[in-house]
C-alpha positions as CSV (number, residue, x, y, z in Angstrom):
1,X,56.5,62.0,45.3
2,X,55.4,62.8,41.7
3,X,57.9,59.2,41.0
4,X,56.0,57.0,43.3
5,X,52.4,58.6,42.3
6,X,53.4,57.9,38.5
7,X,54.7,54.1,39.0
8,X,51.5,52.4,40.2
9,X,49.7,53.5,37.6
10,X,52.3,51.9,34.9
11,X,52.4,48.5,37.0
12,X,48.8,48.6,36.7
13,X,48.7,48.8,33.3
14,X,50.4,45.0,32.2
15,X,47.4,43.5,35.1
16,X,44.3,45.5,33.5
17,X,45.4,43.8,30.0
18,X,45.7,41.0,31.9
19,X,42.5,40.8,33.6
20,X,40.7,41.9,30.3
21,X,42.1,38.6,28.8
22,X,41.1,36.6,31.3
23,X,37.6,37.9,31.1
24,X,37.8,37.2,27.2
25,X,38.8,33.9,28.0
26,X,36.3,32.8,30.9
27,X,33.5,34.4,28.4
28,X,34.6,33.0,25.3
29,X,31.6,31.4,24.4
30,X,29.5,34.0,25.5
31,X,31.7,36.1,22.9
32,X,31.7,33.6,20.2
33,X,27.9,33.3,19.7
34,X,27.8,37.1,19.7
35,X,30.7,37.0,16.7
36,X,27.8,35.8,13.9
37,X,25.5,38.8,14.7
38,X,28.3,41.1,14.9
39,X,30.0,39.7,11.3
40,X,26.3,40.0,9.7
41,X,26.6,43.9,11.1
42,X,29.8,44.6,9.5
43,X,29.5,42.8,6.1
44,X,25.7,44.1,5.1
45,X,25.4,47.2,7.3
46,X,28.7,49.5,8.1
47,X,30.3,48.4,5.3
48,X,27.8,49.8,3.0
49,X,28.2,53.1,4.0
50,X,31.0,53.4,2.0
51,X,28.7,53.3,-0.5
52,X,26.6,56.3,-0.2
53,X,29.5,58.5,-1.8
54,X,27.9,58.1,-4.9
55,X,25.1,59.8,-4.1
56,X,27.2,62.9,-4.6
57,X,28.1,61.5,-7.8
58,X,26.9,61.4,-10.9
59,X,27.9,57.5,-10.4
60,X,28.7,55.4,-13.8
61,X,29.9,51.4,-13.0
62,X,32.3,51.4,-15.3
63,X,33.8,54.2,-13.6
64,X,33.4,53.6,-10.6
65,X,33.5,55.5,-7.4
66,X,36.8,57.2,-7.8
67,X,36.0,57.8,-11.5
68,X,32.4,59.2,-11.2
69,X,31.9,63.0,-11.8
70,X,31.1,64.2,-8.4
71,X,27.7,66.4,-8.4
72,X,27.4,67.4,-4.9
73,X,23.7,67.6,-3.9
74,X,22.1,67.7,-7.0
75,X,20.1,64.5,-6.8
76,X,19.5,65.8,-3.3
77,X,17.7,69.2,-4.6
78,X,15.8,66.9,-7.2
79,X,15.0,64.6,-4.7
80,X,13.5,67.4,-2.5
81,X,11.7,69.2,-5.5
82,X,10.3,66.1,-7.3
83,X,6.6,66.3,-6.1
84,X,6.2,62.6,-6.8
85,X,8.9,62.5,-4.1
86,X,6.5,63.9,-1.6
87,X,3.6,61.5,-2.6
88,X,5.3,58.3,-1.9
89,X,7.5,60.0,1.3
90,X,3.4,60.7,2.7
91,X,2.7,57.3,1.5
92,X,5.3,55.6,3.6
93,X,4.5,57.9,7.0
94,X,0.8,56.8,6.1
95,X,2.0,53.2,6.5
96,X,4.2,54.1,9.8
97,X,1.3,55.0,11.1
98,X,-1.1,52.4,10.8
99,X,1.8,50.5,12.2
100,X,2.3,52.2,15.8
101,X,-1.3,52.3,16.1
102,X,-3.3,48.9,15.2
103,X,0.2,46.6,15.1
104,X,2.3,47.5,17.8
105,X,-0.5,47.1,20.9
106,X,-1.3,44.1,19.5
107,X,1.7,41.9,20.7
108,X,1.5,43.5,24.1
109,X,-2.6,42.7,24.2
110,X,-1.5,39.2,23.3
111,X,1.1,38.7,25.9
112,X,-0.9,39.7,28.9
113,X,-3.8,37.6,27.7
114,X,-1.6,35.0,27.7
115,X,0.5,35.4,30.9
116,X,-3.3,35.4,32.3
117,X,-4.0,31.3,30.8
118,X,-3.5,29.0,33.7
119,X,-3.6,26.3,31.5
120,X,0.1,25.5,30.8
121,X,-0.4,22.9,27.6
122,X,-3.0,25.3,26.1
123,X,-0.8,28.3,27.0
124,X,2.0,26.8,24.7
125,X,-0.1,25.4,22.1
126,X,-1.4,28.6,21.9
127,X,2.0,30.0,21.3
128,X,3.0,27.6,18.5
129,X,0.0,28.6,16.5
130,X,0.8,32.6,16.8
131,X,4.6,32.1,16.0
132,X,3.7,29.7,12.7
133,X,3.1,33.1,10.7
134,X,6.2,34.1,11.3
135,X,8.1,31.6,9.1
136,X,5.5,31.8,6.1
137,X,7.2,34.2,3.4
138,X,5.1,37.3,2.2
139,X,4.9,35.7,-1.0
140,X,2.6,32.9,0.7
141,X,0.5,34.8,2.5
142,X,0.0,37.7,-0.6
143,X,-0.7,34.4,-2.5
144,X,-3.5,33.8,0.8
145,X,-4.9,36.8,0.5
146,X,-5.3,36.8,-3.9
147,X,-7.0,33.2,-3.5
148,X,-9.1,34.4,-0.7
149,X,-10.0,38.1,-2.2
150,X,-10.1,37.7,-6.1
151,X,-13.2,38.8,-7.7
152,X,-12.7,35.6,-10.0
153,X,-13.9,32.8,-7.4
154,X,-12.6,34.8,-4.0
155,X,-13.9,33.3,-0.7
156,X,-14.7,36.7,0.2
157,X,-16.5,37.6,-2.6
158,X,-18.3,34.4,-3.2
159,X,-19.5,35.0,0.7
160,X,-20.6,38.7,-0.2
161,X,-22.5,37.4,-3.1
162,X,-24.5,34.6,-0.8
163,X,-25.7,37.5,1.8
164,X,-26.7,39.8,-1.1
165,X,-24.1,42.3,-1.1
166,X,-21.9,43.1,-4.4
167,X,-18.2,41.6,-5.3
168,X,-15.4,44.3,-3.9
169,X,-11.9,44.6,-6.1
170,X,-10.0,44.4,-2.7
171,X,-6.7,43.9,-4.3
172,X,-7.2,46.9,-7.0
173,X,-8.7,49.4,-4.3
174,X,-7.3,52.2,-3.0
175,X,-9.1,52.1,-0.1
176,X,-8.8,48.3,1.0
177,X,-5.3,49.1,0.5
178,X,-4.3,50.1,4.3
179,X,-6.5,47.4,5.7
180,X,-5.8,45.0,3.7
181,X,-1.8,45.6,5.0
182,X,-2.2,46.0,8.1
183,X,-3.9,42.5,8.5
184,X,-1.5,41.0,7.1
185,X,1.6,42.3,9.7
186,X,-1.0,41.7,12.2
187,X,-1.7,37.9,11.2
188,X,1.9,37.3,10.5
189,X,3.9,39.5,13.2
190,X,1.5,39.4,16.4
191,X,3.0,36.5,17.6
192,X,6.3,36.7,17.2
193,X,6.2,39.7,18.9
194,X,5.2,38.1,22.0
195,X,8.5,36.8,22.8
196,X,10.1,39.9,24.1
197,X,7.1,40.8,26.4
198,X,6.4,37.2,28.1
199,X,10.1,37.6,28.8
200,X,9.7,40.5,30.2
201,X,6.4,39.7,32.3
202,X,8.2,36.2,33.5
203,X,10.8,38.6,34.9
204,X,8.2,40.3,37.3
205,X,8.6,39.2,41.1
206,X,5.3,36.9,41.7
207,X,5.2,38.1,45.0
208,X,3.6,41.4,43.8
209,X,0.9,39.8,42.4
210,X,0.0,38.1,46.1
211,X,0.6,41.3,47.9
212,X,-2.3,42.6,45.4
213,X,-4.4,40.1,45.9
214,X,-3.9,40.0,49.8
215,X,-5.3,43.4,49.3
216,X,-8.2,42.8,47.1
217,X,-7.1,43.1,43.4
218,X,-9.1,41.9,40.9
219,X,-7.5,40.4,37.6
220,X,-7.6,43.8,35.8
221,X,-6.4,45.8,38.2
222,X,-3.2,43.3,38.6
223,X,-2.9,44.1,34.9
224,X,-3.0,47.8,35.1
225,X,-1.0,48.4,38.0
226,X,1.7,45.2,38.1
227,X,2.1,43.9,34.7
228,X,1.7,47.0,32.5
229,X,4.2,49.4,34.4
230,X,6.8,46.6,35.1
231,X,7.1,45.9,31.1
232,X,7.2,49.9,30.7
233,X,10.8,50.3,29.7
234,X,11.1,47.3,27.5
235,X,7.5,48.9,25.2
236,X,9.6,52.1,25.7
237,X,12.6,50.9,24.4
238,X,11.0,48.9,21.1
239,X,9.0,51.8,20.5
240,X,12.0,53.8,20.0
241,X,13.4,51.2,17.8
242,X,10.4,50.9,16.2
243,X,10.0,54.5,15.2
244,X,14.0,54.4,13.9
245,X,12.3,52.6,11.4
246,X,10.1,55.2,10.5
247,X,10.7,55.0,6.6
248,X,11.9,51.5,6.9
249,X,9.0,49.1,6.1
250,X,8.8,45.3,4.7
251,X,9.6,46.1,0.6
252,X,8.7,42.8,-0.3
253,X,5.4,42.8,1.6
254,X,4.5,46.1,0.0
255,X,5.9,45.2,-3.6
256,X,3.6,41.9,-3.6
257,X,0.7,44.0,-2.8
258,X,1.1,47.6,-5.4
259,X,-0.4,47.2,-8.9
260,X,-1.1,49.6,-11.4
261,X,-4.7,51.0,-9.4
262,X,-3.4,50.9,-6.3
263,X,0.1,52.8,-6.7
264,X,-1.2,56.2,-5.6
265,X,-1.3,55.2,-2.2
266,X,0.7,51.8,-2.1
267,X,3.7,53.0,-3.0
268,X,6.4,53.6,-0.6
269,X,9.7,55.0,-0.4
270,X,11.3,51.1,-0.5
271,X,9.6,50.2,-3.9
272,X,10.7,53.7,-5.2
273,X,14.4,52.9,-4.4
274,X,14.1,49.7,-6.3
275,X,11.8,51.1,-9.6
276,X,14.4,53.6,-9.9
277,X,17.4,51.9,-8.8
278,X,17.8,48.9,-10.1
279,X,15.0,48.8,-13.1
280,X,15.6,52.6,-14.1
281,X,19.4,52.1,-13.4
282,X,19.4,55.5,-11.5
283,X,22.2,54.3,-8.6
284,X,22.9,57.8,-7.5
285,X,19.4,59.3,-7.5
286,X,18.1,56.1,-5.7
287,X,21.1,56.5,-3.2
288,X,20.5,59.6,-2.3
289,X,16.7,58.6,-1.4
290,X,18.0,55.4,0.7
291,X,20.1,58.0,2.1
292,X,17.6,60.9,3.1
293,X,15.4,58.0,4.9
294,X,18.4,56.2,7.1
295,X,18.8,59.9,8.1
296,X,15.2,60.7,9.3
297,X,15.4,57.4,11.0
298,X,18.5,58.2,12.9
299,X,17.2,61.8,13.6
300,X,13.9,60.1,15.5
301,X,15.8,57.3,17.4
302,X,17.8,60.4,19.0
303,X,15.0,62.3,19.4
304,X,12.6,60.1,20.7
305,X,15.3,58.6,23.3
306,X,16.1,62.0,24.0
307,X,12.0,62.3,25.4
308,X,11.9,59.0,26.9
309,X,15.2,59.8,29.4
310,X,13.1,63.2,30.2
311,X,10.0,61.0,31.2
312,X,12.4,59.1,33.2
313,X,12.6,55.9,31.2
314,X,16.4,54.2,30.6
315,X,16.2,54.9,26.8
316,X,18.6,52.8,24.6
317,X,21.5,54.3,24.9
């Protein structure tokens, strides 16, 4: 009995490698534009890792890694002493938060206004214009923003002058900082962000919508109780990704932007890496920092997956 339990099992084997070949082989293409995405992964993201060993280190490049003294945590108790540390760490939440709460609404906003244009031309023209942003580098649109805000012949400015009001130093103020920022990733992210939410609002069965008219729904009320909750999980599940990226914000969008008056407040955890990385030549210390924020992002991606599958959402994993 135990023989003849045993020996289907090993025939089955030979077929199940089989059948998983002839699924590699019907979805090769399938596979092959995934191959590009999964190489970029590999190369500039795991691969790395190997890397953060000499944040333990005391790291010298002539060494190298096998030749660097090994420290332990000591940049990690500096790190977490250093009150500057604390500044720039309340600097970048600061940032984080401005972002969940006057960016990320906006691409939803914009997708269920324009899910609502019956107009199909003006619908994608629309479109075009909101994605253009996306492909203009920060550099431009920093540059934008100095031609437009300079004291020294500014739009703005010239335009507060006319109605009687003084010139403002937006680009050396520490309080235009945030607003000034948060424009920006508005103007230049809102519409790309779209995509992912039309997606997911084509994907919702029309006949909903007549059922809710049959019965006397009004525009709004399609919004609020078809649109919104069918699109739940997918805001659900690019929140989470979005708060993964907690510490992670746009260096070169906030590097364009921090001068000398502004520093206090517009310096972030990415710029700190580089000043003290790379122009400092502190690898380890700097290492230790990229380190301590990829953790606090991993932490709240668990975490906040964790809360979403308790609320009865899919999560992302």
């Amino acid at each position: 009995m135990n023989n003849t339990a045993v020996q289907p099992k090993a025939l089955r084997a030979p077929g199940a490698r089989g059948s998983l070949m002839k699924r590699l082989i019907r979805n090769r293409y399938m596979y092959l534009m995934i191959l590009p995405g999964l190489i970029y992964f590999i190369i500039f993201k795991y691969l790395p890792m190997w890397g953060l060993i000499i944040s333990f280190q005391d790291y010298m490049p002539y060494k190298g890694f096998f030749g660097s003294d090994w420290v332990g945590l000591k940049h990690f108790q500096r790190l977490f002493t250093d009150s500057e540390f604390w500044v720039i760490f309340k600097n970048t939440l600061i940032l984080f938060v401005i972002n969940i709460l006057f960016y990320f609404p906006v691409p939803i906003l914009l997708s269920v206004m324009l899910n609502e244009v019956a107009n199909a031309f003006f619908k994608r023209f629309v479109q075009t214009i909101v994605y253009i942003p996306h492909f203009i580098s920060w550099v431009i649109i920093v540059s934008i923003s100095f031609v437009m805000l300079t004291l020294d012949g500014g739009i703005i400015n010239e335009m507060l002058v006319l109605l009687g009001f003084q010139k403002v130093n937006f680009l050396m103020s520490t309080s235009w900082f945030h607003p000034m920022y948060i424009i920006q990733v508005i103007w230049r992210e809102a519409g790309w962000g779209t995509i992912v939410y039309l997606a997911a609002i084509a994907a919702i069965d029309p006949q909903l919508y007549e059922a809710a008219r049959m019965d006397g729904a009004g525009r709004f009320q399609q919004i609020w109780h078809i649109t919104l909750p069918s699109i739940r999980s997918v805001i659900i599940v690019l929140l989470i990704l979005r708060i993964g990226n907690v510490l992670d914000l746009s260096f070169e969008h906030v590097y364009l932007l921090l001068n000398s008056m502004n520093r206090q407040v517009a310096e972030i955890l990415d710029t700190y890496v580089y000043t003290t990385g790379l122009k400092q030549g502190q690898f380890s210390f700097s290492t230790a920092v990229g380190f301590f924020k990829s953790f606090v992002g991993l932490f709240l991606v668990v975490v906040s997956n964790r809360l979403a599958k308790k609320m009865g959402e899919e999560g992302i994993y």
